[in-house]
C-alpha positions in Angstrom: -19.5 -19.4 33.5 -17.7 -16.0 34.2 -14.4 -15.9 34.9 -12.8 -15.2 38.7 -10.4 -12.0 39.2 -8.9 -11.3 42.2 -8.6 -7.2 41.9 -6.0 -5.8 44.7 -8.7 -3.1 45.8 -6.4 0.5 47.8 -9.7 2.4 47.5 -8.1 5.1 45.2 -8.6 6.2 41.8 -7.0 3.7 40.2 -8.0 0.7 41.5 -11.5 1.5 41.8 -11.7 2.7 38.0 -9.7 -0.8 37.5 -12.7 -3.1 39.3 -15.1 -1.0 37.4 -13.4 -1.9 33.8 -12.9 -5.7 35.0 -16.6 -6.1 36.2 -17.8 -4.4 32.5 -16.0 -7.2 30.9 -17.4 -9.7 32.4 -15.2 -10.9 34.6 -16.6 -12.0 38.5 -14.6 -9.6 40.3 -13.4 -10.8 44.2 -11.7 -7.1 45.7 -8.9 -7.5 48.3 -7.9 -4.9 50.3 -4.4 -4.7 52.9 -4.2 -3.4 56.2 -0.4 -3.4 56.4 0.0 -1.0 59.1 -0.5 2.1 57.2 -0.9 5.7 59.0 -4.9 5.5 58.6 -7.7 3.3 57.5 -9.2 6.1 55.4 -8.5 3.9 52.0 -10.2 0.4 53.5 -13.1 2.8 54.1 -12.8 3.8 50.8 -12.2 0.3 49.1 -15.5 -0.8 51.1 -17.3 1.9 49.9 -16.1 1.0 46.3 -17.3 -2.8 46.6 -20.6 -2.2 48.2 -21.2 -0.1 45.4 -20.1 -2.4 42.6 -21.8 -5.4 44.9 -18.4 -7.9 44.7 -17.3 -9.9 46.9 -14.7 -8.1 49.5 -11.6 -9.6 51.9 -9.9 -7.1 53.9 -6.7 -8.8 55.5 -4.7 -7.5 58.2 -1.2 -8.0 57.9 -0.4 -4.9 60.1 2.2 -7.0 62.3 4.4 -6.6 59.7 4.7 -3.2 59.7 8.2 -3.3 60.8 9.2 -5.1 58.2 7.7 -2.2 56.0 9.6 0.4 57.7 11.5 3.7 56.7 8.2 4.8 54.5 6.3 8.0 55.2 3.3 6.2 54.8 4.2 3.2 57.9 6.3 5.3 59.8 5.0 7.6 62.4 8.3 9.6 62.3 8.7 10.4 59.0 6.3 13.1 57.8 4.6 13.0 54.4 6.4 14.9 51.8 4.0 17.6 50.0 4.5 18.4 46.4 4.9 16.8 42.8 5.8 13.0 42.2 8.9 14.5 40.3 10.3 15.6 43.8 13.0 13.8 44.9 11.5 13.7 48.5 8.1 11.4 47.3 10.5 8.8 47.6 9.7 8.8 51.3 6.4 7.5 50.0 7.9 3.9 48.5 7.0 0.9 50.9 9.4 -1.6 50.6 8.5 -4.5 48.3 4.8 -3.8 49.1 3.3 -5.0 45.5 5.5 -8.4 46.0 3.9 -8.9 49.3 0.3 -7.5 48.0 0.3 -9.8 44.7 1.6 -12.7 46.5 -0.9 -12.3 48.9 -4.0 -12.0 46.1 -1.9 -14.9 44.1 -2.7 -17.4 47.3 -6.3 -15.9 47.4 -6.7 -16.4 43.6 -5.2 -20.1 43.8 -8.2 -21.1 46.9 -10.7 -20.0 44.8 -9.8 -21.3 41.5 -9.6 -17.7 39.8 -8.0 -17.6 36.5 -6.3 -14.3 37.3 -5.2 -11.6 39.6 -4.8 -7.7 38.4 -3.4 -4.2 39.8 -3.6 -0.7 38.9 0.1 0.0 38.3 0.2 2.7 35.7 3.1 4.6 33.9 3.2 7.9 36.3 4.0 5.2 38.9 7.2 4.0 36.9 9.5 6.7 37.9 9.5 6.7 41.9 7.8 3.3 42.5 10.0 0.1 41.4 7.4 -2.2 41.6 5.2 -0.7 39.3 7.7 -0.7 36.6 7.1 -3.3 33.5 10.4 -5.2 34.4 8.9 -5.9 37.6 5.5 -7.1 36.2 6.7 -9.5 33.3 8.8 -11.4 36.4 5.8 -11.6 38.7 3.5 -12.8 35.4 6.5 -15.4 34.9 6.3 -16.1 38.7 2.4 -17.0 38.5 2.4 -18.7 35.3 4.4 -21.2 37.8 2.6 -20.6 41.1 0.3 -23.9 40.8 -0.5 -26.6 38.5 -2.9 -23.9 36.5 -1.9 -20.7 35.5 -2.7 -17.4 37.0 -2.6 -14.5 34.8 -1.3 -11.3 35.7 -3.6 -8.6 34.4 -2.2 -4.7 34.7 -4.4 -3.1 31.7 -3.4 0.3 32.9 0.8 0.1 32.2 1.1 2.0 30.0 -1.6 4.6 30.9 -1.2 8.1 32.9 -3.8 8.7 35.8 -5.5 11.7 33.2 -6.0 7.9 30.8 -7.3 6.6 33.5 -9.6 9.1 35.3 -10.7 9.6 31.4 -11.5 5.9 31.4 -13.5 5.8 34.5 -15.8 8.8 33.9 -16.8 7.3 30.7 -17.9 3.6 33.2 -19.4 6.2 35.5 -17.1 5.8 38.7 -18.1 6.7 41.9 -15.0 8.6 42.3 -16.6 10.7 45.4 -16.4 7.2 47.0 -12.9 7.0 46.5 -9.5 8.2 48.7 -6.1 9.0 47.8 -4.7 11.4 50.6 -1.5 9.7 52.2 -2.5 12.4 55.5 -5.9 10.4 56.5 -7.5 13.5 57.5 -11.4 14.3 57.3 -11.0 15.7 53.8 -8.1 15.3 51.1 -5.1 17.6 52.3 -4.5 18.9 48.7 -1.3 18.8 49.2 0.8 15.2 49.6 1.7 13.9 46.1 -1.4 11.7 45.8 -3.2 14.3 46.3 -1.4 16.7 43.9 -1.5 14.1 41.2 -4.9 13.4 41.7 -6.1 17.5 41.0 -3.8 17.0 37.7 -5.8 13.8 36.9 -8.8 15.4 36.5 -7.5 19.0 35.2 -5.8 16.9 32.3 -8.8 14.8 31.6 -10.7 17.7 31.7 -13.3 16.0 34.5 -15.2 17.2 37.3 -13.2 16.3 40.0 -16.3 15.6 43.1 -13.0 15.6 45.7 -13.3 18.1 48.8 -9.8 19.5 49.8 -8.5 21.3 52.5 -6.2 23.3 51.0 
């Protein structure tokens, strides 16, 4: 019998290249996908797009009355605008949700627990380390601690992509053939990718490093 993962699913590169690896190795994937009261649903589009494709199972859960609680990021508040440019600018911090991936793993750590699934995984990589705490490896070895303890059995923690850059990564998913037309990163939510917000900056760099054809349409 295959073995159950409970893949948080944003709809963006890296998750989607993250299903695609889990669901080559055999394991039954189960996508979940937040609504936490994020400026635009573009990336739950995406992240349906993404499952329908791969044919896994799919549980979008709205949390978006906490969105207050999540307040003070570019990406939940309405008054702060998105910061364009690099990830190396100092305003991308804007971008940082507080304690998002505690409330997200938590969240796929209950869903994993119901349905008896051996493990839980997310696409924290190393380009994520330097603006976003909660991708950091400190962080992840105390959550893995925290679910070794969660319930009477285990649940792993699975973040294969650490210690990878996105370039690894897009690299990685070209190779299992990701749909990565299906796929949305733009923080702006507009009818294309702006080509501008940090996302979307580090997402042109992905595939100019890995030396891809990047299928994205941007408006700038």
């Amino acid at each position: 019998m295959k073995q159950s993962v409970v893949v948080l699913l944003s709809g963006g590169l890296d998750s989607s290249t993250l299903l695609a690896s889990l669901q080559q190795d055999g394991w039954n994937v189960i996508a979940l996908s937040i609504l936490y009261g994020q400026r635009h649903k573009k990336e739950i589009q995406a992240s349906e797009a993404i499952a329908h494709y791969y044919q896994v199972e799919h549980q979008v859960v709205d949390i978006s009355t906490v969105q207050t609680l999540f307040a003070g990021s570019a990406l939940t508040s309405d008054d702060i605008a998105v910061p364009h440019g690099h990830y190396t600018d100092s305003s991308m911090k804007s971008t940082v949700v507080p304690n998002r991936n505690m409330v997200f793993l938590s969240l796929a750590g209950a869903l994993a627990v119901s349905r008896k699934a051996q493990a839980i995984a997310y696409a924290a990589h190393a380009g994520d380390h330097t603006i976003y705490p909660d991708c950091r490896m400190s962080f992840i070895t105390k959550m893995r601690e925290a679910f070794a303890l969660c319930d009477w059995e285990p649940v792993s923690l699975l973040t294969p992509f650490a210690s990878c850059t996105k370039a690894d990564i897009v690299s990685q998913g070209m190779r299992l053939k990701v749909p990565y037309d299906l796929t949305w990163s733009c923080y702006e939510g507009g009818t294309h990718h702006c080509g501008q917000c940090g996302t979307c900056v580090e997402r042109i760099e992905a595939f100019q490093l890995s030396q891809a054809i990047d299928p994205t349409t941007y408006q700038a």
